[in-house]
C-alpha positions in Angstrom: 3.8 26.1 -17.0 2.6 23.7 -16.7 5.6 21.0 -16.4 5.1 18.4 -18.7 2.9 18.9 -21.5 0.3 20.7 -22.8 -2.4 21.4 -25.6 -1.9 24.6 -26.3 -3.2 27.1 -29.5 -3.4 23.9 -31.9 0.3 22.4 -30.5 1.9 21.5 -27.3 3.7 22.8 -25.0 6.6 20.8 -23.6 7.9 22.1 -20.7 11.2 20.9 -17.9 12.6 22.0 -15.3 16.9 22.1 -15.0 18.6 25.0 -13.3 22.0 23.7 -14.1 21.8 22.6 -17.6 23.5 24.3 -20.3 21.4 22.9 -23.1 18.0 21.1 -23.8 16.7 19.4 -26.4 13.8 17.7 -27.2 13.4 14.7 -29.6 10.4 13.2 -31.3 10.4 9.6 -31.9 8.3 7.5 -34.9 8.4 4.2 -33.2 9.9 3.2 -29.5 12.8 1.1 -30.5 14.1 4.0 -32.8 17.7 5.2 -32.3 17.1 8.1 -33.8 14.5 10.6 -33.4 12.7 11.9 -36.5 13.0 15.5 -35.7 15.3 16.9 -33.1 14.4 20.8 -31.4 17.1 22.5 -29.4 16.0 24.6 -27.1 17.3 28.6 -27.5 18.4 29.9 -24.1 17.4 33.0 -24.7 14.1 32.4 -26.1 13.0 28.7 -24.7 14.6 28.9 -21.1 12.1 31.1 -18.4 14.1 31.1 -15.1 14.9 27.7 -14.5 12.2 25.8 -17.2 12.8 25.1 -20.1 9.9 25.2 -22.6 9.0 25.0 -26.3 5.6 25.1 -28.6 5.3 22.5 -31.4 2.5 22.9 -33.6 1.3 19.8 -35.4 1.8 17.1 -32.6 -0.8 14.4 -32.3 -1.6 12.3 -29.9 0.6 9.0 -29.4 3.9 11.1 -30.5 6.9 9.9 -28.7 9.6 12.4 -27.4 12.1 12.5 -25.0 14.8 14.8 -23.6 18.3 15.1 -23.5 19.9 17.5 -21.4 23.6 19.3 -21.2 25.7 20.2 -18.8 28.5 19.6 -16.3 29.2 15.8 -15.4 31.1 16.5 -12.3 30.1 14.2 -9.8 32.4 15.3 -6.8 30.5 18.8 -7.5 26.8 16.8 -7.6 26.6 17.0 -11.5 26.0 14.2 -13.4 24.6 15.3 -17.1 25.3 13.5 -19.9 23.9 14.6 -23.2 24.4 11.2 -24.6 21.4 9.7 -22.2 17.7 10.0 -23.6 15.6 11.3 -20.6 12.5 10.9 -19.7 10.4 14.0 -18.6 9.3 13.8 -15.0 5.7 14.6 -15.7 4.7 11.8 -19.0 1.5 11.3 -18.6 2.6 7.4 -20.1 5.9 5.7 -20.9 6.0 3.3 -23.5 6.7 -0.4 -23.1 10.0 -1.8 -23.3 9.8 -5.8 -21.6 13.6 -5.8 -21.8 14.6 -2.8 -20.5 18.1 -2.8 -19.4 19.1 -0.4 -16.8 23.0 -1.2 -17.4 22.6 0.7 -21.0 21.8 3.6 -19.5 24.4 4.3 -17.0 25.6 7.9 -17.4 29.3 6.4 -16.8 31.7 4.3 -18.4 31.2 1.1 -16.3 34.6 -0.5 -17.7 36.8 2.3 -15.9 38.4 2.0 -12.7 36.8 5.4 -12.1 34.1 4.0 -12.6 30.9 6.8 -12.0 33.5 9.4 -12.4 34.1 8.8 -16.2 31.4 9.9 -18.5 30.3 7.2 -21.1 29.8 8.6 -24.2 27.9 5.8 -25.8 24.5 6.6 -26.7 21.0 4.6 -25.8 18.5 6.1 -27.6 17.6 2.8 -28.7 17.4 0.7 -24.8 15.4 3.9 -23.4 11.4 3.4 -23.5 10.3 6.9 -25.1 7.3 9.2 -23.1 4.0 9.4 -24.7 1.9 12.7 -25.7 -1.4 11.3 -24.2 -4.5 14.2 -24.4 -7.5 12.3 -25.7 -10.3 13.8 -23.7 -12.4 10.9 -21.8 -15.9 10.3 -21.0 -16.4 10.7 -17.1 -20.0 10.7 -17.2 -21.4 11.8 -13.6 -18.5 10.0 -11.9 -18.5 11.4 -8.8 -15.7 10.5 -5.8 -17.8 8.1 -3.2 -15.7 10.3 0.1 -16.4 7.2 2.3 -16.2 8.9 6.1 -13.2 7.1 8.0 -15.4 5.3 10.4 -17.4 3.8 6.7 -13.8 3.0 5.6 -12.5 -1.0 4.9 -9.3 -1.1 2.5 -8.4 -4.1 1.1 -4.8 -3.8 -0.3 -3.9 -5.9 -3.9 -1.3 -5.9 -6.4 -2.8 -4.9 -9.5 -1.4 -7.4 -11.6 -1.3 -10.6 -9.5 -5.0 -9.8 -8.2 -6.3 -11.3 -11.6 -2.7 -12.4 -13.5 -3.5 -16.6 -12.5 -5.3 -18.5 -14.8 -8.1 -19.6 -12.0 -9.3 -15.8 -12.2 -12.0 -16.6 -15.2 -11.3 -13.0 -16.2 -11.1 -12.1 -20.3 -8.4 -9.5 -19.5 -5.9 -10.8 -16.7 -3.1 -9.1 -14.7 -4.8 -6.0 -15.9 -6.8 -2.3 -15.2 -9.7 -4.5 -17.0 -9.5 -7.4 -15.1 -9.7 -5.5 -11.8 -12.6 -4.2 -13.2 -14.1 -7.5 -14.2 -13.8 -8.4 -10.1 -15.4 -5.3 -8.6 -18.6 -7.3 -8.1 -16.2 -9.9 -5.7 -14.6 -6.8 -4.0 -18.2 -5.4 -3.6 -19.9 -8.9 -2.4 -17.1 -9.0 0.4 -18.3 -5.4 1.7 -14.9 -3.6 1.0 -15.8 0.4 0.6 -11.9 0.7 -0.9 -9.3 -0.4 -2.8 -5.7 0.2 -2.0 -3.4 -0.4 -5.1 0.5 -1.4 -4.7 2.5 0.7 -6.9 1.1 1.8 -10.4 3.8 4.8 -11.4 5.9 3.3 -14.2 8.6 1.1 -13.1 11.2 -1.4 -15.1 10.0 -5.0 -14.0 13.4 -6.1 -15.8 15.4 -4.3 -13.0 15.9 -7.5 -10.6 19.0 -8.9 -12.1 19.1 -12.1 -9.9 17.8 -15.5 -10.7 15.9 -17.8 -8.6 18.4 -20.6 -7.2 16.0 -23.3 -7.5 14.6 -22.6 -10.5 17.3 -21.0 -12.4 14.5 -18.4 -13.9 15.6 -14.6 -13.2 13.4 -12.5 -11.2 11.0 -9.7 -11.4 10.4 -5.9 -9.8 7.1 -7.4 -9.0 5.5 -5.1 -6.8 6.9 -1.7 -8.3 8.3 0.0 -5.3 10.8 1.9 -7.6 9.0 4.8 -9.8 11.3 6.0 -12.9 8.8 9.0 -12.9 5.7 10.1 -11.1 2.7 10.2 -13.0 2.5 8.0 -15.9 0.4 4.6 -14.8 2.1 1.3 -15.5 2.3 0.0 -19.3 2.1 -3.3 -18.6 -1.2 -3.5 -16.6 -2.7 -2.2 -19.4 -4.9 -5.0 -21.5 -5.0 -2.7 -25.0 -1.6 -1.7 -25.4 1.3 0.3 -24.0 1.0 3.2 -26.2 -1.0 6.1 -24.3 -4.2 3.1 -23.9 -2.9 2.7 -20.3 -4.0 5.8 -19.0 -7.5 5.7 -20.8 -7.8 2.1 -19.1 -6.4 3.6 -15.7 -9.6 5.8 -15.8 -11.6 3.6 -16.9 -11.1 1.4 -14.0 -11.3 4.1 -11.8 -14.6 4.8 -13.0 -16.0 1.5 -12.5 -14.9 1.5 -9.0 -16.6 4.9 -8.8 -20.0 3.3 -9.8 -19.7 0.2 -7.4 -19.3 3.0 -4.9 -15.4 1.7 -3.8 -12.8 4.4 -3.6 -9.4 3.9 -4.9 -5.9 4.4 -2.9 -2.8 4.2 -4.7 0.6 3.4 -2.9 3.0 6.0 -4.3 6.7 6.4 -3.8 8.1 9.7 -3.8 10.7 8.7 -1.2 12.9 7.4 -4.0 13.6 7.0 -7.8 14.8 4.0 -9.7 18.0 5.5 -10.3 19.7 4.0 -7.3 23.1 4.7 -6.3 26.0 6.5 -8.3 26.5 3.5 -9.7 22.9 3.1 -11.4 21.3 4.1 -14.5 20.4 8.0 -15.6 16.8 7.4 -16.4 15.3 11.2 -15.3 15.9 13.3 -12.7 19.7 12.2 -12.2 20.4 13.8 -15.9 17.8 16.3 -15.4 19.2 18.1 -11.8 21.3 15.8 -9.7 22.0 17.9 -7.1 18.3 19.1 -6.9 16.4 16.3 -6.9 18.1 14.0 -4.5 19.6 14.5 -0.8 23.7 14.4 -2.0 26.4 13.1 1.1 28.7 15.6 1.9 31.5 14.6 -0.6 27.9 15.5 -3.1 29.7 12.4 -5.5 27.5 9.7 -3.2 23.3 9.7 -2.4 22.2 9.7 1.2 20.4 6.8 1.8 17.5 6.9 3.7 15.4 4.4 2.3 17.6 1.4 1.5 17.9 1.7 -2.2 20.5 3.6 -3.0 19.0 7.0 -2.8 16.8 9.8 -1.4 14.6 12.4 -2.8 15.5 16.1 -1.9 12.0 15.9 -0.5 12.1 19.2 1.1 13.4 21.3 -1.4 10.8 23.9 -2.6 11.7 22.9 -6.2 11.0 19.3 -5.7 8.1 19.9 -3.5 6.1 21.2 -6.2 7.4 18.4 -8.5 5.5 15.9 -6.1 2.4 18.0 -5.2 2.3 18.6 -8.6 1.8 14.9 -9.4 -0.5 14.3 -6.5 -2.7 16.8 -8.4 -2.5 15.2 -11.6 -3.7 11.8 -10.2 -6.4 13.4 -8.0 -7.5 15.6 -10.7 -6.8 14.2 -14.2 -7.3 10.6 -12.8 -9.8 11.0 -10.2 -8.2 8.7 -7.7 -9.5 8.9 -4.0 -6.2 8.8 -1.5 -2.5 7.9 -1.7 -0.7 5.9 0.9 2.8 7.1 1.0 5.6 4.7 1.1 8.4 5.1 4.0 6.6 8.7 4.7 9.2 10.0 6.7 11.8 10.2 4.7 9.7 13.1 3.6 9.6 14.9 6.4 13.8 15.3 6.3 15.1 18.2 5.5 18.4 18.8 2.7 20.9 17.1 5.7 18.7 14.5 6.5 17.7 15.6 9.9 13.6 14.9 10.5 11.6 18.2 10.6 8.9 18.5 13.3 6.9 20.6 10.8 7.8 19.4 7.5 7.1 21.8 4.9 5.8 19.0 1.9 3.6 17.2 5.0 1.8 20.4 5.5 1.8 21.5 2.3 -0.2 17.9 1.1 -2.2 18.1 4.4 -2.9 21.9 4.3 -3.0 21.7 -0.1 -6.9 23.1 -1.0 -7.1 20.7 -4.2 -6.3 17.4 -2.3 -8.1 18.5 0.8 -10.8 16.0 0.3 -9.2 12.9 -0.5 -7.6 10.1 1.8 -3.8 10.4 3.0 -1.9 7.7 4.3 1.8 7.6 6.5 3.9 4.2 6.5 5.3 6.4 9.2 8.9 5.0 8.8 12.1 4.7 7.3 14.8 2.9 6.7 17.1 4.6 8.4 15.8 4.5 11.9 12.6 7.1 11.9 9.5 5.5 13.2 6.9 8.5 14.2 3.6 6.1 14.1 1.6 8.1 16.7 3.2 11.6 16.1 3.3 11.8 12.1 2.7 15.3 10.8 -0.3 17.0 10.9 -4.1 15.5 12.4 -5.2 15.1 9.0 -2.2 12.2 7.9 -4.0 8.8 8.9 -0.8 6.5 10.0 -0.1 2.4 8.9 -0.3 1.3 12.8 2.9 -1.0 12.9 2.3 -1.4 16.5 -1.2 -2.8 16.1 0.1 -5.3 13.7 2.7 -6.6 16.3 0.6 -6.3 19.6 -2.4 -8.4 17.9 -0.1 -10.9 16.6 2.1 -11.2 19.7 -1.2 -11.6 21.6 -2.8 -14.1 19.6 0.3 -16.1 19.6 0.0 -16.5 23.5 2.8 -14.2 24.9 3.4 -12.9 27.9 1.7 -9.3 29.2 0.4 -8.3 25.9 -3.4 -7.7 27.6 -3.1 -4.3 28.1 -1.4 -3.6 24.6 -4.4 -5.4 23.3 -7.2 -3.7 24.9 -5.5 -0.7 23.7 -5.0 -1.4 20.0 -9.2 -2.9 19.5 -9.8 0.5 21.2 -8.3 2.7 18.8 -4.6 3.2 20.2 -5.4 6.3 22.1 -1.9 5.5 24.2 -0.6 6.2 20.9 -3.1 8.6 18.6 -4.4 10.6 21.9 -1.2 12.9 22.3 -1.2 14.2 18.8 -4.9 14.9 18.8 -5.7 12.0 16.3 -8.6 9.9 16.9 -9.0 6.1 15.9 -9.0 7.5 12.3 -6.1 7.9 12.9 -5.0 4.4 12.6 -5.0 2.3 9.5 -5.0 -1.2 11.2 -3.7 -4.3 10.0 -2.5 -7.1 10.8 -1.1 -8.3 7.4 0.1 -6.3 4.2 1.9 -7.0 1.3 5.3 -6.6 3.4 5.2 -9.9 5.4 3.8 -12.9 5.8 0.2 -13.6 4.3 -2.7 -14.3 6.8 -2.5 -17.8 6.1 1.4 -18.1 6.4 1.3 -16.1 9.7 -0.4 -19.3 11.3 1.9 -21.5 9.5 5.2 -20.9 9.6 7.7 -19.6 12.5 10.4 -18.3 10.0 10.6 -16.8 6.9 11.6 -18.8 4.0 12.7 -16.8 1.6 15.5 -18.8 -0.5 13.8 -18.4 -4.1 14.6 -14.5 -3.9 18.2 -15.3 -4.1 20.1 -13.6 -1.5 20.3 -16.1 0.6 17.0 -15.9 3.3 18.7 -12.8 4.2 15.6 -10.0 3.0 12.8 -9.7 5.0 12.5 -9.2 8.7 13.0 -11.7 11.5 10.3 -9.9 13.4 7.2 -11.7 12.6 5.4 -12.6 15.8 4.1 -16.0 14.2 3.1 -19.3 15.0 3.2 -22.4 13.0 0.6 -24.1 15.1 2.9 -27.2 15.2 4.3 -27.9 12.1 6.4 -26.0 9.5 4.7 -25.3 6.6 1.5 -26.9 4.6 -0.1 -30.3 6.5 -2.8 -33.0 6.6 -2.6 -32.8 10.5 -6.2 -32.3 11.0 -5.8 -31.0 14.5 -3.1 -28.3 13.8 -5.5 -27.2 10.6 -8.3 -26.8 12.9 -6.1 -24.4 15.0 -5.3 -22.6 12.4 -8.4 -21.9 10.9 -9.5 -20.4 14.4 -6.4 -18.2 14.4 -7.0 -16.9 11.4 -10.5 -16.2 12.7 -9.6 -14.4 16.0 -7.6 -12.2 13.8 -9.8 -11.4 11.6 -12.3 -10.7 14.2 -10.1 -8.5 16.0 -9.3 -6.7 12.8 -13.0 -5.8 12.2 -14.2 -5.0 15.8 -11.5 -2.7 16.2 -11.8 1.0 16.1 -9.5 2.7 13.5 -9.5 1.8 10.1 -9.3 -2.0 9.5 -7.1 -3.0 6.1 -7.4 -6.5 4.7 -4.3 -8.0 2.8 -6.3 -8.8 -1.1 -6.3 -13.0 -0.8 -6.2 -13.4 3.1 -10.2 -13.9 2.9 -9.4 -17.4 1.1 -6.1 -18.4 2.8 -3.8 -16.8 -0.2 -0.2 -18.6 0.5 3.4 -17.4 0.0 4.9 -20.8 1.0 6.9 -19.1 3.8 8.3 -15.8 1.8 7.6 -13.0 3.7 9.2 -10.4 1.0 7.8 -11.5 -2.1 9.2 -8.4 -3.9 10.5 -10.2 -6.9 8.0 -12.9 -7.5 6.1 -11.9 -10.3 4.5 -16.2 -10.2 2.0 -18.3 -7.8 4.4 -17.1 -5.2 2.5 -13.8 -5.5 -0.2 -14.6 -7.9 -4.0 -14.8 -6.0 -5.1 -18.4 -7.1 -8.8 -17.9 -7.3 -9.7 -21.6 -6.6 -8.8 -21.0 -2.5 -12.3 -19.4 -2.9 -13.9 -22.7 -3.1 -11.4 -24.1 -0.8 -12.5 -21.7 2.0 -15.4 -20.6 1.4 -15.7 -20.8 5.5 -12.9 -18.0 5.8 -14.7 -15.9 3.1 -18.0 -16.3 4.3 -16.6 -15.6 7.7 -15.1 -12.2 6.4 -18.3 -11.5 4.8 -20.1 -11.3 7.5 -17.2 -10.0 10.0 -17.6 -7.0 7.2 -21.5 -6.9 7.6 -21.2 -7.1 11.2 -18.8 -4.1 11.7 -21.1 -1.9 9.3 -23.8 -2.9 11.4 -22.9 -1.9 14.5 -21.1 1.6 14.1 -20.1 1.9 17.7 -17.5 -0.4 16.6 -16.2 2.4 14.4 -16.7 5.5 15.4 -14.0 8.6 15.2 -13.6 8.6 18.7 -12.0 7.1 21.2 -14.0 5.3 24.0 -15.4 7.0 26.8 -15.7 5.0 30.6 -19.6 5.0 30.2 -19.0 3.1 26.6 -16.7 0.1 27.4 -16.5 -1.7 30.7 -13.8 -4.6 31.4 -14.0 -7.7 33.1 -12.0 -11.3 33.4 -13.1 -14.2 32.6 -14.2 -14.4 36.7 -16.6 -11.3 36.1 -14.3 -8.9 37.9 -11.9 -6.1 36.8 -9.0 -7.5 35.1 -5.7 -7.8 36.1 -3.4 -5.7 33.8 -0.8 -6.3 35.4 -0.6 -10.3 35.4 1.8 -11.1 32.6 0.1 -14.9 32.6 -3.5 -13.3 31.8 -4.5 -14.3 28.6 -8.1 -13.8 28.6 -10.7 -11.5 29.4 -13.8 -9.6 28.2 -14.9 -6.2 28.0 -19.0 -4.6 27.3 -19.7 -2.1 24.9 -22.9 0.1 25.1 -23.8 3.1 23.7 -27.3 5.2 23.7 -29.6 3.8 20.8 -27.5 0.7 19.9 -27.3 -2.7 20.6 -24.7 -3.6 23.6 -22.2 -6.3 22.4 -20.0 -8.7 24.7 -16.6 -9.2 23.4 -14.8 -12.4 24.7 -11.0 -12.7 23.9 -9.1 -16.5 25.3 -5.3 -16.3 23.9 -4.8 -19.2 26.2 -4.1 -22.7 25.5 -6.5 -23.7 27.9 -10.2 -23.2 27.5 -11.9 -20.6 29.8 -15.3 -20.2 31.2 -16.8 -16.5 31.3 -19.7 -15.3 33.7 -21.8 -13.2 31.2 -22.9 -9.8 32.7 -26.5 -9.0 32.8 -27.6 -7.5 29.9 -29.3 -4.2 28.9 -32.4 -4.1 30.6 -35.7 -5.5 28.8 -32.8 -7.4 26.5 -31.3 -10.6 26.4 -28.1 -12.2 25.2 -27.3 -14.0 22.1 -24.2 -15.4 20.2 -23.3 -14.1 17.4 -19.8 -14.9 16.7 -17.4 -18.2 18.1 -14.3 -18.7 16.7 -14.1 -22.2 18.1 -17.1 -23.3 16.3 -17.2 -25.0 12.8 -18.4 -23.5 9.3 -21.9 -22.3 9.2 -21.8 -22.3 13.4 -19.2 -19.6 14.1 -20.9 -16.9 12.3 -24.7 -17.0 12.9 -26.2 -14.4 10.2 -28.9 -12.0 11.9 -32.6 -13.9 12.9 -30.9 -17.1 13.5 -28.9 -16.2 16.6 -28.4 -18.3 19.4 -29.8 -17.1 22.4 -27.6 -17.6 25.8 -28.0 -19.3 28.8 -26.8 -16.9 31.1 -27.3 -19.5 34.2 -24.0 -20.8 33.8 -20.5 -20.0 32.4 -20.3 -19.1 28.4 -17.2 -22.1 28.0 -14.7 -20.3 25.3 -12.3 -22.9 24.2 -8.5 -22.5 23.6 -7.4 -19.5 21.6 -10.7 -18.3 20.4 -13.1 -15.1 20.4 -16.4 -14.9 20.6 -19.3 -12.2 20.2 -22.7 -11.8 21.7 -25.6 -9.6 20.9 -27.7 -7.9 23.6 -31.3 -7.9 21.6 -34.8 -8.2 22.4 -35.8 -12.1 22.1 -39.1 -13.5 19.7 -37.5 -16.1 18.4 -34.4 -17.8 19.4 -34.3 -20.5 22.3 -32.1 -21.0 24.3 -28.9 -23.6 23.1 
């Protein structure tokens, strides 16, 4: 122990887990196209086998060396077996895989694809030459004083990017795009915006060559662009490195984290342990399929075919105590060897089933990461779901698991697009979501809210389009939900309609807005703060082009969304009542319609109303919310005593009016109505008056 490697006494120590093989050997590798290893070291039962490890010492190995595994024993896939000693395997725990851009996953099936058996009949062809090779990486590196930032919850704003098309388009101005290094060269954008952390779409090493379907209208095949299919756990993405794919990725990895470290942002990576890239019985033997089949993924009864849980062909055996360590394991080595801050956990509950698929209600590997005294500090996030039906946002795990709050995504949208009896679930959601959260004994922290990810239409395309248009993925608009809850604003798609671009600029405004006065943890999709555009695709999984890409010059497009974002950001930070770890007492928030009087909740037409926030020692603040498509006029309460009323925020208003920065507030008339247009939000500020005059 440890799995993986290790320097040991002046050599390493290579060490795998297989309880079923009946042989093990380990092969060391000169260059990564090689065939055939330059030394070859089979592993002596008696003497290299410890239970159900298997483990060697090499003296002499330097850093760089590649090796690989190859492992023996039964292929009998009716009985869960599938070895194949003639498939070079990659060990679980690499700390870095080489490169290989044309990786093809059909050359290392473990079956003869040309039988009518098919997965039944072993192939006996051998790919050491199509397999990337792992990379001995133990070069010590320079931390300096880092030192993890631990940003509270309620101090918390995640902006969620892709790590490659953040800086990848030519319009970033960056020496080192689609990179570690280019992120690194934008942490003083991240840090002007007021972001506190950065969450990263997949960076475990995955085979962008995997997506064997070609674009219909272009003709060009497509990409695994945003890496949702690990072939093992810990070694950070090759490609994303700017020096080289050859053990430099994981000294750029840190080196990145680092620098987000010394701008004081925290770093979240989006890891999938739910699933490998090994897919079905018919896809390739890559790892843990030739390492322990039937340990390391949930078998159907007939144990020949995967349980499927997570619409990809196959399910970790989450819950075995085997592959539990495998994965805490590997949370360990990121937290500890690579100093990252949280993990958001794709399709979460898929680990929370047990060996028959059936969901626990006290998974062991949830309260083992919860409950785990190494990771007890850092950040963990649920997408609280499955594909196979699960949906436990609300009731996920333990109080510590913060939770992806699908249901705020939907109620703000629905709201904002004008439908019927969403008040209520909207006053609920800017409150925190105790209707959901309270039960469980989560607070707002609880809540990661958002109202746009990478799963889904961007911010921009959520005003512009009704329905998905997701043709250039090539299946036919089939992928991607239905369930979108947007509004085109009167036309389909990009316009010169001046009138529908002014609606959609306030849109985009109110949700904003709502995002950032909202208790819970507000997440902002990386590209929404300059209109970033998907043309329509709402599952841009496989568009590794300007589909995806962030083109930096939206920045001077719209610099009125950015700015407004800014100062959203700065607003929010300013007034921590908006964000604190608990939910609203009756003496904090008080409600009222647009007539001054209690709202009624119950009134399915209702679209607008207000509601006044005060709390001992802060600022009161008058939130104004008109989903309507007819402007409303509000009577403003009076405020706090020996304090008077100004605007702050009006989403109606143009650039440079519908954020007024702090000493240049406009200061109300509270002798008539405050006139809120059409579908727009608004802000005031109770504060002591020297200045301002009234508007």
């Amino acid at each position: 122990m440890p799995l993986g490697t290790q320097e040991r006494a002046g050599g390493i120590n290579f060490a795998l887990l297989s309880r079923h093989a009946t042989r093990v050997r380990l092969e060391l590798f000169a260059h990564v196209e090689d065939a055939k290893p330059v030394r070859v070291i089979d592993l002596d039962p008696a003497r290299h086998r410890t239970g159900d490890v298997w483990h060697v010492w090499v003296a002499g190995i330097e850093p760089g060396q590649l090796y690989a595994y190859r492992v023996d024993g039964p292929f009998e896939p009716d009985k869960g077996h599938r070895f194949n000693f003639h498939r070079l395997l990659l060990d679980p725990f690499a700390a870095a895989i080489s490169q290989l851009p044309a990786w093809d996953f059909a050359l290392a099936r473990g079956y003869d694809a040309s039988a009518p058996e098919q997965d039944l009949v072993i192939s006996r062809q051998d790919n050491g030459a199509s397999m990337p090779k792992c990379v001995l990486v133990n070069e010590p590196f320079d931390w300096g004083a880092d030192q993890p930032p631990r940003h509270p919850w309620s101090k918390t704003i995640i902006y969620e990017t892709h790590v490659r098309g953040f800086t990848i388009h030519p319009t970033s101005g960056v020496r080192h795009p689609g990179t570690y290094r280019g992120l690194i060269e934008k942490i003083p954008y991240l840090k002007g915006l007021g972001v506190t952390a950065v969450e990263l779409m997949p960076v475990q090493e995955f085979n962008e060559a995997s997506v064997t379907r070609v674009n219909p209208r272009t003709g060009q095949r497509l990409k695994n662009y945003w890496g949702y299919d690990p072939v093992v756990f810990c070694a950070p993405k090759a490609s994303y490195s700017s020096a080289g794919g050859s053990g430099q990725q994981k000294l750029e990895f840190k080196e990145m984290v680092r620098a987000f470290h010394q701008a004081d942002i925290e770093v979240i990576l989006d890891v999938v342990f739910n699933h490998t890239a090994e897919g079905d019985e018919l896809g390739p033997t890559l790892c843990f399929r030739g390492i322990d089949n039937a340990i390391f993924y949930t078998l159907a009864d007939d144990k020949r075919h995967y349980k499927d849980y997570t619409g990809t062909g196959n399910t970790i055996n989450a819950n075995h105590p085997v592959v539990r360590d495998h994965i805490l394991s590997a949370l360990r080595y990121w937290m500890i060897e690579m100093h990252v801050d949280g993990f958001r956990f794709d399709l979460a509950s898929v680990l929370g089933r047990d060996r028959t698929g059936k969901l626990l209600a006290d998974a062991p590997l949830l309260e083992r990461i919860a409950e785990d005294p190494i990771l007890r500090d850092i950040k963990i996030i649920a997408e609280a779901w499955d594909a196979a039906g699960a949906y436990q946002v609300g009731s996920f795990s333990e109080r510590r698991w913060a939770e992806w709050n699908g249901r705020y995504r939907d109620d703000v949208r629905r709201y904002w697009r004008g439908d019927d009896g969403m008040l209520g679930a909207f006053a609920s959601r800017i409150c925190g979501s105790a209707d959901i959260y309270a039960r469980s004994g989560k607070g707002p922290q609880g809540s990661i809210n958002f109202v746009t990810c990478h799963d889904g239409f961007t911010l921009n395309d959520l005003v512009s389009y009704c329905a998905k248009h997701n043709q250039a993925n090539g299946e036919n608009n089939h992928d991607g939900t239905d369930a979108n809850f947007s509004q085109n604003c009167g036309a389909e798609g990009a316009t010169s309609d001046a009138g529908i671009e002014i609606l959609r600029k306030r849109q985009i405004k109110n949700f904003l807005l709502t995002l950032l006065i909202s208790r819970g943890v507000p997440m902002l999709l990386g590209g929404d703060e300059v209109r970033r555009t998907q043309s329509g695709n709402n599952n841009a999984y496989c568009q590794d082009n300007e589909t995806s890409w962030l083109d930096w010059s939206y920045l001077e497009q719209h610099q009125d969304i950015y700015g407004f974002v800014r100062g959203m950001i700065a607003f929010r930070c300013a007034h921590p009542v908006l964000s604190k770890e608990q939910f609203y007492t009756d003496a904090e928030i008080q409600w009222f319609s647009a007539q001054g009087s209690e709202p009624d909740w119950f009134n399915k037409q209702q679209k607008s109303f207000a509601c006044l926030i005060q709390e001992v020692g802060q600022a009161a603040l008058l939130l104004m919310f008109n989903a309507g498509v007819t402007d409303a006029d509000f009577c403003v309460p009076p405020p706090p005593k020996g304090s008077r009323w100004h605007l702050v925020v009006d989403t109606s208003r143009p650039a440079r009016q519908d954020f007024v920065v702090t000493g240049a507030w406009t200061l109300m008339d509270r002798s008539k109505p405050y006139h809120l247009q059409e579908r727009s939000s608004a802000i005031a500020l109770a504060a002591r008056d020297s200045s301002s005059t009234p508007s």
